[in-house]
PDB file with one MODEL, atoms N, CA, C and O in Angstrom:
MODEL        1
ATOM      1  N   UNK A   1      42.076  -1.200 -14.175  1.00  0.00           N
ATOM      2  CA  UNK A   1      42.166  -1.122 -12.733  1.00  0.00           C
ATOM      3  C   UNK A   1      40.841  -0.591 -12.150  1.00  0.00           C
ATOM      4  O   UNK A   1      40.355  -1.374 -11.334  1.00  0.00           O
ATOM      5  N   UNK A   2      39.937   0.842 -12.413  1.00  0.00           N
ATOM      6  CA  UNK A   2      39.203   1.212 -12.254  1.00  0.00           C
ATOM      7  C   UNK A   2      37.933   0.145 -12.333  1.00  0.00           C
ATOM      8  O   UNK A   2      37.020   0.082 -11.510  1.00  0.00           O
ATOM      9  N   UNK A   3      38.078  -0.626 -13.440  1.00  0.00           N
ATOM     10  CA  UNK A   3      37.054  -1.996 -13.779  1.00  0.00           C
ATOM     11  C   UNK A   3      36.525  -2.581 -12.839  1.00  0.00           C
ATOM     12  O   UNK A   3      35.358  -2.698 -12.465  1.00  0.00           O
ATOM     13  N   UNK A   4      37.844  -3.081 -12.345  1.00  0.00           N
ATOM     14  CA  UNK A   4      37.845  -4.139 -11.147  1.00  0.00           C
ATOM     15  C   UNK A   4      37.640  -3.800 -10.094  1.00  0.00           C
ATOM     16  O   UNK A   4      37.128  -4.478  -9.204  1.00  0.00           O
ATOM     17  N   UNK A   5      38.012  -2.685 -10.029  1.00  0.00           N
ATOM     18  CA  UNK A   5      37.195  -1.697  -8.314  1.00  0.00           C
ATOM     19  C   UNK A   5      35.890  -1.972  -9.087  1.00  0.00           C
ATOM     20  O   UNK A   5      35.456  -3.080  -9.401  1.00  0.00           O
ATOM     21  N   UNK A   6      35.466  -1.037  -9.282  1.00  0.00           N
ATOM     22  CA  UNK A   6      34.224  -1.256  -9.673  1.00  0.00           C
ATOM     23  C   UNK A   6      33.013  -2.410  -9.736  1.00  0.00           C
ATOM     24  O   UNK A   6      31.835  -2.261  -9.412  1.00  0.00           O
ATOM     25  N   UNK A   7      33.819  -3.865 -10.370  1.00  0.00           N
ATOM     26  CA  UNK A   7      33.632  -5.302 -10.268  1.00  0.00           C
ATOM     27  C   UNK A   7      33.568  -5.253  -8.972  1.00  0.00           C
ATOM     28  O   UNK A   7      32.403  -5.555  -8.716  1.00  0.00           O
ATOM     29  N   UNK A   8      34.197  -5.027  -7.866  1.00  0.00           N
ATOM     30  CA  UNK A   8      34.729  -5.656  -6.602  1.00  0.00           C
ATOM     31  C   UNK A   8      33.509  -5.005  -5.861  1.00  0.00           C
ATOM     32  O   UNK A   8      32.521  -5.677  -5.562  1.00  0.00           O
ATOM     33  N   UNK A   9      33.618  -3.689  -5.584  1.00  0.00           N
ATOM     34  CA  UNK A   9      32.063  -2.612  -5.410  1.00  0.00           C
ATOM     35  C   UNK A   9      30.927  -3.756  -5.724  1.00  0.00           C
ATOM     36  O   UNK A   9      30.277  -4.262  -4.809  1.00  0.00           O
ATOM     37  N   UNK A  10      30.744  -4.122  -7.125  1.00  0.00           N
ATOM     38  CA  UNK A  10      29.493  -4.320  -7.481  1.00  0.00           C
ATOM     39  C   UNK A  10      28.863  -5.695  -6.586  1.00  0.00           C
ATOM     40  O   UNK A  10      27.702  -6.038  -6.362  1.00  0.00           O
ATOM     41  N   UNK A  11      30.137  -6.273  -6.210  1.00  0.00           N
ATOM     42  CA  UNK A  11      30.319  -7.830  -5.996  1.00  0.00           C
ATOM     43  C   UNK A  11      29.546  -7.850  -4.413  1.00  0.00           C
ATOM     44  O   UNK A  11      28.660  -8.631  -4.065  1.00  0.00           O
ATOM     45  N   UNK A  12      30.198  -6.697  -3.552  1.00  0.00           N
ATOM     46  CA  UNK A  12      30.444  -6.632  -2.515  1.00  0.00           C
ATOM     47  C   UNK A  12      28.658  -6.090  -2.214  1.00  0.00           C
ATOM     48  O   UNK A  12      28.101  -6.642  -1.266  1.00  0.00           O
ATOM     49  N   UNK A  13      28.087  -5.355  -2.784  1.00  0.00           N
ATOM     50  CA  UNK A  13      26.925  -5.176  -2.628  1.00  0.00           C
ATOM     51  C   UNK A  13      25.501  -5.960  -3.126  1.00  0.00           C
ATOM     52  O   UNK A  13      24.401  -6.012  -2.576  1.00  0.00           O
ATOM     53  N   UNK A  14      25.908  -6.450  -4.190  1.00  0.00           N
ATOM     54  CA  UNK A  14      25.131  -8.201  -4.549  1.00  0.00           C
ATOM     55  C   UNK A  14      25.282  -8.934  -3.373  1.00  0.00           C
ATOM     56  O   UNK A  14      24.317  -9.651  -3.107  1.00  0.00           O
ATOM     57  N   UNK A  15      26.388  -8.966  -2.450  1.00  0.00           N
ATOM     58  CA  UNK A  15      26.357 -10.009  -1.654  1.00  0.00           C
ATOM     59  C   UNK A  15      25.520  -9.559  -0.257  1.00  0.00           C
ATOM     60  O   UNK A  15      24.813 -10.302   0.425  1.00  0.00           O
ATOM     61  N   UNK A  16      25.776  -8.267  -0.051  1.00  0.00           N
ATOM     62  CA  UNK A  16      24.490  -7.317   0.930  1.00  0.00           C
ATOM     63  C   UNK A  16      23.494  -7.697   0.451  1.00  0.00           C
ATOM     64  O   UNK A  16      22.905  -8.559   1.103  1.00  0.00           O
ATOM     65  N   UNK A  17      23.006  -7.349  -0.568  1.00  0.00           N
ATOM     66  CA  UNK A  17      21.981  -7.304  -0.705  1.00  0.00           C
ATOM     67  C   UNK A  17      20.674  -8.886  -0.611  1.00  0.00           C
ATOM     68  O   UNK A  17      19.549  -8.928  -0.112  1.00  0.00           O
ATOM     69  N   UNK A  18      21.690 -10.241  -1.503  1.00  0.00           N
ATOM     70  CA  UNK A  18      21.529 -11.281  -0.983  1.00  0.00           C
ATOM     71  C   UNK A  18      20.944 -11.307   0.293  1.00  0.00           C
ATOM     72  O   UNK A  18      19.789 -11.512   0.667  1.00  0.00           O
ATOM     73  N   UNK A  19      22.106 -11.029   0.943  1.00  0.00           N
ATOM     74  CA  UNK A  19      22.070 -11.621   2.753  1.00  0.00           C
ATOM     75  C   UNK A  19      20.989 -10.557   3.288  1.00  0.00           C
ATOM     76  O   UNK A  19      20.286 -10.820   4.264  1.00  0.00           O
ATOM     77  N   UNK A  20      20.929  -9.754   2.829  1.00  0.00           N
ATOM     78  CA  UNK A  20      19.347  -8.989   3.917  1.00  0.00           C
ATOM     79  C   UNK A  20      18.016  -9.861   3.136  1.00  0.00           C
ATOM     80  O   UNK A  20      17.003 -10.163   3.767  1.00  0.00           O
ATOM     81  N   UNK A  21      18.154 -10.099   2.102  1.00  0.00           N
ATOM     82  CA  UNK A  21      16.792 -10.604   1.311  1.00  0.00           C
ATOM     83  C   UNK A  21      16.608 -12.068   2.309  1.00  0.00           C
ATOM     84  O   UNK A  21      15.524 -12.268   2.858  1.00  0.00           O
ATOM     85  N   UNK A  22      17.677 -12.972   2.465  1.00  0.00           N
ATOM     86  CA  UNK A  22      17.819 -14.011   2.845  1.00  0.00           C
ATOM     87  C   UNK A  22      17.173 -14.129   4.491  1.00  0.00           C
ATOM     88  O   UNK A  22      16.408 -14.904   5.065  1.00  0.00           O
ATOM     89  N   UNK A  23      18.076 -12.698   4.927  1.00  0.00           N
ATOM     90  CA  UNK A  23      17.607 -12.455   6.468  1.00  0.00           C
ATOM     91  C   UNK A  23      16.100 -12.758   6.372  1.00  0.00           C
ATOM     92  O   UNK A  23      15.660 -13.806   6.845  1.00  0.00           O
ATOM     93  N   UNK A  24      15.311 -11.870   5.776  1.00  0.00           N
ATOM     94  CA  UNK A  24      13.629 -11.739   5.507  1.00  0.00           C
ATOM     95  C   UNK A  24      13.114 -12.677   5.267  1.00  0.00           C
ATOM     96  O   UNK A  24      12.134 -12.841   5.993  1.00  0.00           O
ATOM     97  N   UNK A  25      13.323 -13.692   4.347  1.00  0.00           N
ATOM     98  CA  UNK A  25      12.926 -14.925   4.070  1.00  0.00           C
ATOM     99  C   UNK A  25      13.208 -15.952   5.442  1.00  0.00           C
ATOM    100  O   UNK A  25      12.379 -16.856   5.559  1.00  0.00           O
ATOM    101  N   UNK A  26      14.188 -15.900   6.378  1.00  0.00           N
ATOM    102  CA  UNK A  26      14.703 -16.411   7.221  1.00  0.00           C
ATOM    103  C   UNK A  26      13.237 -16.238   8.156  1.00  0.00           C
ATOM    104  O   UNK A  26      12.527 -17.181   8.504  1.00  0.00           O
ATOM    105  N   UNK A  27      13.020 -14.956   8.424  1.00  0.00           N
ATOM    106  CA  UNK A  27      12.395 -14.580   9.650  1.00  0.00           C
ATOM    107  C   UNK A  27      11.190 -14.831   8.851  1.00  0.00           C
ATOM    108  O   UNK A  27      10.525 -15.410   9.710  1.00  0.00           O
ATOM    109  N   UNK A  28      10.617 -14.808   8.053  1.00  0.00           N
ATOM    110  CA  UNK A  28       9.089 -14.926   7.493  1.00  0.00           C
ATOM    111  C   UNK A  28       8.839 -16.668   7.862  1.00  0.00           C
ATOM    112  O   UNK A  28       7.735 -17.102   8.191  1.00  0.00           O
ATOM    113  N   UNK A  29       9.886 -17.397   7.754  1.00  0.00           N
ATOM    114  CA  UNK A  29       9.923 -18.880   7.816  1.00  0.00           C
ATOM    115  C   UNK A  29       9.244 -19.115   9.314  1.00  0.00           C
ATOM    116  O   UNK A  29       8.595 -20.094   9.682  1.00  0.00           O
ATOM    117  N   UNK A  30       9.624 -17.804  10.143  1.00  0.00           N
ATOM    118  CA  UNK A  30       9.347 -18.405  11.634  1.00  0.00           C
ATOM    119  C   UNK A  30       7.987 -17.485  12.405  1.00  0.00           C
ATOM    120  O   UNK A  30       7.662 -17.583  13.588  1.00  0.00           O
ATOM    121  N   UNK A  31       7.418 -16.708  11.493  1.00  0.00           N
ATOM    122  CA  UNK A  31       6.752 -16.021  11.828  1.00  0.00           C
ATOM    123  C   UNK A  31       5.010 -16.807  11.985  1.00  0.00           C
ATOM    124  O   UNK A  31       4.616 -17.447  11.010  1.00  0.00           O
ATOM    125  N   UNK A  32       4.519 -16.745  12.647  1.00  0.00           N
ATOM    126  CA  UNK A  32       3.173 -17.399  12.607  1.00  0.00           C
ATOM    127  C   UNK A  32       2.116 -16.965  12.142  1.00  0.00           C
ATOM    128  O   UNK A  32       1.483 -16.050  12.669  1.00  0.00           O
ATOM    129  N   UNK A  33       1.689 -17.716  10.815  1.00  0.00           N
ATOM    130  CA  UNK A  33       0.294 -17.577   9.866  1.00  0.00           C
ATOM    131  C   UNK A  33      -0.312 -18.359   9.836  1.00  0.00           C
ATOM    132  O   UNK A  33       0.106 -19.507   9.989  1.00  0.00           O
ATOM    133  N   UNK A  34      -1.552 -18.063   9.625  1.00  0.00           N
ATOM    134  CA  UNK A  34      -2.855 -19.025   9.468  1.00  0.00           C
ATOM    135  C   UNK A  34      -2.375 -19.709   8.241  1.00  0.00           C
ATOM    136  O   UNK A  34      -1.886 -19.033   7.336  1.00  0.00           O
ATOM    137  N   UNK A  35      -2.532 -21.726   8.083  1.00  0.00           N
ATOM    138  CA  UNK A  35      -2.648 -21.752   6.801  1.00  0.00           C
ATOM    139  C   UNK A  35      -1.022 -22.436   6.003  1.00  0.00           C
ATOM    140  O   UNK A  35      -0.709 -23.010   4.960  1.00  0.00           O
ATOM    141  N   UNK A  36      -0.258 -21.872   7.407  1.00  0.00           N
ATOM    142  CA  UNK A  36       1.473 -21.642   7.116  1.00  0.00           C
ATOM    143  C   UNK A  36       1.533 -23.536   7.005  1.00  0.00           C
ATOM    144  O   UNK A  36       0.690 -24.212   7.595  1.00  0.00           O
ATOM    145  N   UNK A  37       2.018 -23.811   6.642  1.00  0.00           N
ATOM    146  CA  UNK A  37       2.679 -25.445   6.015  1.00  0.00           C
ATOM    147  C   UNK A  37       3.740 -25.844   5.957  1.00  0.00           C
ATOM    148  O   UNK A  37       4.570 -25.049   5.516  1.00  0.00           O
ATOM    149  N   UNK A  38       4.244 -27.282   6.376  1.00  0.00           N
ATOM    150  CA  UNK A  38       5.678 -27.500   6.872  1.00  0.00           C
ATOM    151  C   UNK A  38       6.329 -27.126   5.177  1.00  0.00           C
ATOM    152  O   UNK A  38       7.458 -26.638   5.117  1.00  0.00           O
ATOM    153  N   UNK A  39       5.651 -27.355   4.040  1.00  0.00           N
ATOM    154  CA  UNK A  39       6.690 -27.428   3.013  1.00  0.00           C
ATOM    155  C   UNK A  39       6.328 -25.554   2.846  1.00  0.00           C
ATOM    156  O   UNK A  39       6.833 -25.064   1.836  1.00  0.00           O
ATOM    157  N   UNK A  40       5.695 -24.779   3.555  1.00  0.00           N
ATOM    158  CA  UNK A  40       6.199 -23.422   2.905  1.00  0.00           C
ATOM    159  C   UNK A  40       7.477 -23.296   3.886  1.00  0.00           C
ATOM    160  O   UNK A  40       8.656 -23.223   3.537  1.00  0.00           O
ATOM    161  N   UNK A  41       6.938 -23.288   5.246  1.00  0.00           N
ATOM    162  CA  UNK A  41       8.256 -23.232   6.163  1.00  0.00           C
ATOM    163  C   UNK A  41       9.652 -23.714   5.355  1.00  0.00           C
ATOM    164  O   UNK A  41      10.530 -22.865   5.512  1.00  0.00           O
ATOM    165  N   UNK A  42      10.073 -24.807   4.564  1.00  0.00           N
ATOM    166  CA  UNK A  42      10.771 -25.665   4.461  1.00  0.00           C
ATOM    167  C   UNK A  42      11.127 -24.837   3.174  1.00  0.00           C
ATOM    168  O   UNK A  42      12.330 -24.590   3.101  1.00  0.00           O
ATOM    169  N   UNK A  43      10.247 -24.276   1.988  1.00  0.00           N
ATOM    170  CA  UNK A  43      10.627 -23.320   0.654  1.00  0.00           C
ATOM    171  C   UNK A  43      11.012 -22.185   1.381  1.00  0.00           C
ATOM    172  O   UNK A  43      12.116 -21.895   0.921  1.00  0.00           O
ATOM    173  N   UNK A  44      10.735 -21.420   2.215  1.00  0.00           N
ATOM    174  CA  UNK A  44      11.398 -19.942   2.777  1.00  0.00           C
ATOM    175  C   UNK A  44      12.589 -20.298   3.628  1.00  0.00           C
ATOM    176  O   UNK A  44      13.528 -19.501   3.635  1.00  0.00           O
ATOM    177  N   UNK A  45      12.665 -21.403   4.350  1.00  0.00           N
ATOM    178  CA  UNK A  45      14.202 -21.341   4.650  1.00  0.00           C
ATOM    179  C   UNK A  45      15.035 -21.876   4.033  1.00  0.00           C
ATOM    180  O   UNK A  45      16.152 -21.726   4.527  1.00  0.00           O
ATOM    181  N   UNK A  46      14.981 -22.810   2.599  1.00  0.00           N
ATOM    182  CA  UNK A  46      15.394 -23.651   1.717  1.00  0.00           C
ATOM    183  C   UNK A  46      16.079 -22.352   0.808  1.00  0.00           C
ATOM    184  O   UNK A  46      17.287 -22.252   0.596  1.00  0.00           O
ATOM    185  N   UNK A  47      14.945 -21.299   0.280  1.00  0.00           N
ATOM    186  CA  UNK A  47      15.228 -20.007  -0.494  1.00  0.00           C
ATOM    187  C   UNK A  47      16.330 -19.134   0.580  1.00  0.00           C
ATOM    188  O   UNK A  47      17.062 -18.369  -0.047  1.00  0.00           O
ATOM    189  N   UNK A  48      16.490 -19.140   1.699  1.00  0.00           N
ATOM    190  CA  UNK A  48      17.056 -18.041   2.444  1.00  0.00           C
ATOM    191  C   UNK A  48      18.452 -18.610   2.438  1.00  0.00           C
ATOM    192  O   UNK A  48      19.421 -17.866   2.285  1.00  0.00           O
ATOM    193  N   UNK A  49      18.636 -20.497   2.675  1.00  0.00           N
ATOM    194  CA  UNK A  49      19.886 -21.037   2.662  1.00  0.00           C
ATOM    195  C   UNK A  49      20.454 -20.596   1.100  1.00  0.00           C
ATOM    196  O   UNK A  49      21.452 -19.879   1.042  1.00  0.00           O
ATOM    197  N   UNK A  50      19.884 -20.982   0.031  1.00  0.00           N
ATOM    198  CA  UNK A  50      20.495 -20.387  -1.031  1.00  0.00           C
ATOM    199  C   UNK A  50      20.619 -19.087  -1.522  1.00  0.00           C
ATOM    200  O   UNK A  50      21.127 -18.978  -2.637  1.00  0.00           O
ATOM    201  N   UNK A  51      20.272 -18.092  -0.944  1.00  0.00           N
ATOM    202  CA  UNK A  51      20.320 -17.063  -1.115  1.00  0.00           C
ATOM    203  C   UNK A  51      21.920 -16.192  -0.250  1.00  0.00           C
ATOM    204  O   UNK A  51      22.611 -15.179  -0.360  1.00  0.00           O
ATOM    205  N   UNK A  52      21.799 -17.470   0.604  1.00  0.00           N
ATOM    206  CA  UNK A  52      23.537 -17.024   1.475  1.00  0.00           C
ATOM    207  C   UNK A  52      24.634 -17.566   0.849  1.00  0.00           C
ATOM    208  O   UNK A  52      25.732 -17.037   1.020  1.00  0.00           O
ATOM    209  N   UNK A  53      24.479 -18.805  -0.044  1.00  0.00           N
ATOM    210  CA  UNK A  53      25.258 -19.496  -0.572  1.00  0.00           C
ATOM    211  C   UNK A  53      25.576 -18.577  -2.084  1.00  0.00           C
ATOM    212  O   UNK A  53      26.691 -18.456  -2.591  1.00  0.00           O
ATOM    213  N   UNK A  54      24.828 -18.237  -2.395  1.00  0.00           N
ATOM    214  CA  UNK A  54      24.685 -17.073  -3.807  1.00  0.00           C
ATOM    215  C   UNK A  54      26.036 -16.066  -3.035  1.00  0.00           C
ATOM    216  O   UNK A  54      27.227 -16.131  -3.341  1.00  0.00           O
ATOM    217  N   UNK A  55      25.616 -15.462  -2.326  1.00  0.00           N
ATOM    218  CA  UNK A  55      26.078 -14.430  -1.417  1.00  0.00           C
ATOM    219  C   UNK A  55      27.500 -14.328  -0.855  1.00  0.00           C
ATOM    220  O   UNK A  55      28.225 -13.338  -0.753  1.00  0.00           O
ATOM    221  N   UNK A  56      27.728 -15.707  -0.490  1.00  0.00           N
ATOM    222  CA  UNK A  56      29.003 -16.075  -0.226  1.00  0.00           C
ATOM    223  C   UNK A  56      29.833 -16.332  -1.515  1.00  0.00           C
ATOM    224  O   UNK A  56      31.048 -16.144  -1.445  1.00  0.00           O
ATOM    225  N   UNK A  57      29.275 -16.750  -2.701  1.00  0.00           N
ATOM    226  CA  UNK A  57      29.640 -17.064  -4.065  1.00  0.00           C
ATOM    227  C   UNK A  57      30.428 -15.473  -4.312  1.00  0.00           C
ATOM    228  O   UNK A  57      31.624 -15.271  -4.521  1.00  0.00           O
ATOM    229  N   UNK A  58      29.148 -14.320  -4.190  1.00  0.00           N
ATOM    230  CA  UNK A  58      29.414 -13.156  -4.413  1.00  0.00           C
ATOM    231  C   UNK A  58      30.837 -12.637  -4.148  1.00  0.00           C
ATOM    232  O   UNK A  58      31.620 -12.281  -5.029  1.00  0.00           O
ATOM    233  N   UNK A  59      31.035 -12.637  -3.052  1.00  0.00           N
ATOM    234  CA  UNK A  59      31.900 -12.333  -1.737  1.00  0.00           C
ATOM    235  C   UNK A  59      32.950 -13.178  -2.061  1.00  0.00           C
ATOM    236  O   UNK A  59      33.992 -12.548  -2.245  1.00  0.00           O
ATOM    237  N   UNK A  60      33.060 -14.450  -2.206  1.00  0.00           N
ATOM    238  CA  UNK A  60      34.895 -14.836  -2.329  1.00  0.00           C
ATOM    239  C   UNK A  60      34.901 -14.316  -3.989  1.00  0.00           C
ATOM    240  O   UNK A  60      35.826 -15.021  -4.390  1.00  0.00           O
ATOM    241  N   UNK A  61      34.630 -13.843  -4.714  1.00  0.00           N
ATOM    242  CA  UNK A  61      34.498 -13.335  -6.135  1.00  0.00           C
ATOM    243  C   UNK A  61      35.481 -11.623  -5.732  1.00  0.00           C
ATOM    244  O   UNK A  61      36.594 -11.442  -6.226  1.00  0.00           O
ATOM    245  N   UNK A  62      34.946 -10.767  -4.985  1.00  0.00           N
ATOM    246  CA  UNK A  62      35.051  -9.966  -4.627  1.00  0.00           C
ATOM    247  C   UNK A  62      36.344  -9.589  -3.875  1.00  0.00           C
ATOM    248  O   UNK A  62      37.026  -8.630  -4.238  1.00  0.00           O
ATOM    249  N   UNK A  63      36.649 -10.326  -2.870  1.00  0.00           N
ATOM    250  CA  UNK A  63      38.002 -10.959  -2.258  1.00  0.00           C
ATOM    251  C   UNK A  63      38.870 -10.961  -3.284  1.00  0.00           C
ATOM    252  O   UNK A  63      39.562  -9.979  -3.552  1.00  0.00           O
ATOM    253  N   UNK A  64      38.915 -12.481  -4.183  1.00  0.00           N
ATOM    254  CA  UNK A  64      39.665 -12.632  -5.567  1.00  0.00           C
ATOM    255  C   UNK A  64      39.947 -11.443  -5.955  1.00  0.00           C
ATOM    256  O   UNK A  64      41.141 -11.188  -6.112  1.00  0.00           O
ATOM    257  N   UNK A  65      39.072 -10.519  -6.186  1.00  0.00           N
ATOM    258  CA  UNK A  65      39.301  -9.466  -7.060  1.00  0.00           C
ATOM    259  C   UNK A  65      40.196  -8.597  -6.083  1.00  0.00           C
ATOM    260  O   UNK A  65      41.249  -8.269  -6.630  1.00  0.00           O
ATOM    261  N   UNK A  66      40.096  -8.256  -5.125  1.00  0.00           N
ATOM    262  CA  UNK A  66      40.892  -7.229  -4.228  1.00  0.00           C
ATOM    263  C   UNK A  66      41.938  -8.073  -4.165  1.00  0.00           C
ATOM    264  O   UNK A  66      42.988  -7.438  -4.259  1.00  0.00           O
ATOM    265  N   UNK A  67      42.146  -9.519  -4.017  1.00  0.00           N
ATOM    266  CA  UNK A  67      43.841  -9.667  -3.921  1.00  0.00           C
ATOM    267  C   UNK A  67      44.274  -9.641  -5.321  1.00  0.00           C
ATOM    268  O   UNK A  67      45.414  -9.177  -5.291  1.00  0.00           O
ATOM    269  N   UNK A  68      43.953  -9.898  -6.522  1.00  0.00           N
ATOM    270  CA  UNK A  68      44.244  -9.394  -7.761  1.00  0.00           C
ATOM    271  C   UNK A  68      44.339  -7.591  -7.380  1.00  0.00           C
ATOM    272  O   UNK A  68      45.396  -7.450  -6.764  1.00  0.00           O
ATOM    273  N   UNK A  69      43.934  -6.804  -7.462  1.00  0.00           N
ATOM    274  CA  UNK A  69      44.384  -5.469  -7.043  1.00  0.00           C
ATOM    275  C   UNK A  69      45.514  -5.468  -6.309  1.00  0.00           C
ATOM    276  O   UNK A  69      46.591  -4.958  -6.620  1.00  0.00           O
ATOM    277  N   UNK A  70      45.229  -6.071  -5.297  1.00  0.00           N
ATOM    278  CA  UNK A  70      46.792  -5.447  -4.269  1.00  0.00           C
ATOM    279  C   UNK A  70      47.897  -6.140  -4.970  1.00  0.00           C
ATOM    280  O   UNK A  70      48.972  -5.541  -4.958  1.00  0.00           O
ATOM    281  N   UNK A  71      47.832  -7.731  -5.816  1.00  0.00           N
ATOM    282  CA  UNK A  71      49.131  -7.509  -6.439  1.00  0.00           C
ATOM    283  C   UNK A  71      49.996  -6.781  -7.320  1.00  0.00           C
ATOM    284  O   UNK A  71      51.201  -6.592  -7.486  1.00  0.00           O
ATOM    285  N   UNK A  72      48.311  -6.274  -8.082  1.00  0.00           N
ATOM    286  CA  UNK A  72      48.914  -5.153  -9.060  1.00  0.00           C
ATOM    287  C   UNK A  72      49.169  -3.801  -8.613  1.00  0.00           C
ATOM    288  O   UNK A  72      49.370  -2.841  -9.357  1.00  0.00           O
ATOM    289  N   UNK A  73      49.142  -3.786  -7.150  1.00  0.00           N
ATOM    290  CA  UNK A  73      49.566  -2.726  -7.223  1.00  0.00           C
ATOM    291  C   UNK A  73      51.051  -3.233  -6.142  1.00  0.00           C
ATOM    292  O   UNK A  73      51.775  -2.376  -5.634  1.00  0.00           O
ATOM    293  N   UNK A  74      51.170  -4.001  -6.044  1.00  0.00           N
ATOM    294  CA  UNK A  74      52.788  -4.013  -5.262  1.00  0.00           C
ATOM    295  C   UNK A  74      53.742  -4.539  -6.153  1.00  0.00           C
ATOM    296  O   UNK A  74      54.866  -4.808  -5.730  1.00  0.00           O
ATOM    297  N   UNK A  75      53.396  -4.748  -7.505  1.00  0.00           N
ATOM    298  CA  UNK A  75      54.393  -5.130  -8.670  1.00  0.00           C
ATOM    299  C   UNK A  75      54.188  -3.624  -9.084  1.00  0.00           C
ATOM    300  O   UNK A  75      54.987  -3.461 -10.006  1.00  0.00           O
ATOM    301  N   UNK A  76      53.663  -2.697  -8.911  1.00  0.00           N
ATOM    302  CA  UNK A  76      53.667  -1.288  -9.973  1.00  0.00           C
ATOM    303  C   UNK A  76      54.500  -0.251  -8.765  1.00  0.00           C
ATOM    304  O   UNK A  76      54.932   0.871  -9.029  1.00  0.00           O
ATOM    305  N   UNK A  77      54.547  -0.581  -8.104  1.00  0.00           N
ATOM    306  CA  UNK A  77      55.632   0.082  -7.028  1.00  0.00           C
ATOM    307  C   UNK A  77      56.520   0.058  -7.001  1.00  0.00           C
ATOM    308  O   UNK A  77      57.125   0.632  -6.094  1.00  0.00           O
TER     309      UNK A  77
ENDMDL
END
């Protein structure tokens, strides 16, 4: 039981952490540099879309795991 909290914790902050990295990559995509190129533009928001999709992966993982918890705990009641 403790595991899976734990799993669920770990899940839930992989997926933070994702989505702020993603944010950054997002905003670097739109920021103006000398030099900047449609295919970097196109790799930093290409990296930021998969980095939410990772994230969201994270997150219904995490979910799963908390409704696995709450059943085990309304069959132990």
């Amino acid at each position: 039981m403790k595991e899976l909290q734990d799993k669920m914790t770990d899940y839930k902050r992989f997926a933070f952490i994702l989505l702020s990295l993603s944010v950054f990559l997002y905003i670097g995509s739109f920021l103006p540099m000398e030099g900047q190129t449609d295919e970097r533009v196109l790799i930093l928001t290409g990296g930021g879309f998969l980095l939410i999709g990772i994230a969201l992966f994270f997150y219904s993982r995490a979910i799963a795991i908390q409704k696995k918890l709450n059943d085990s705990d309304t069959t132990n009641d």
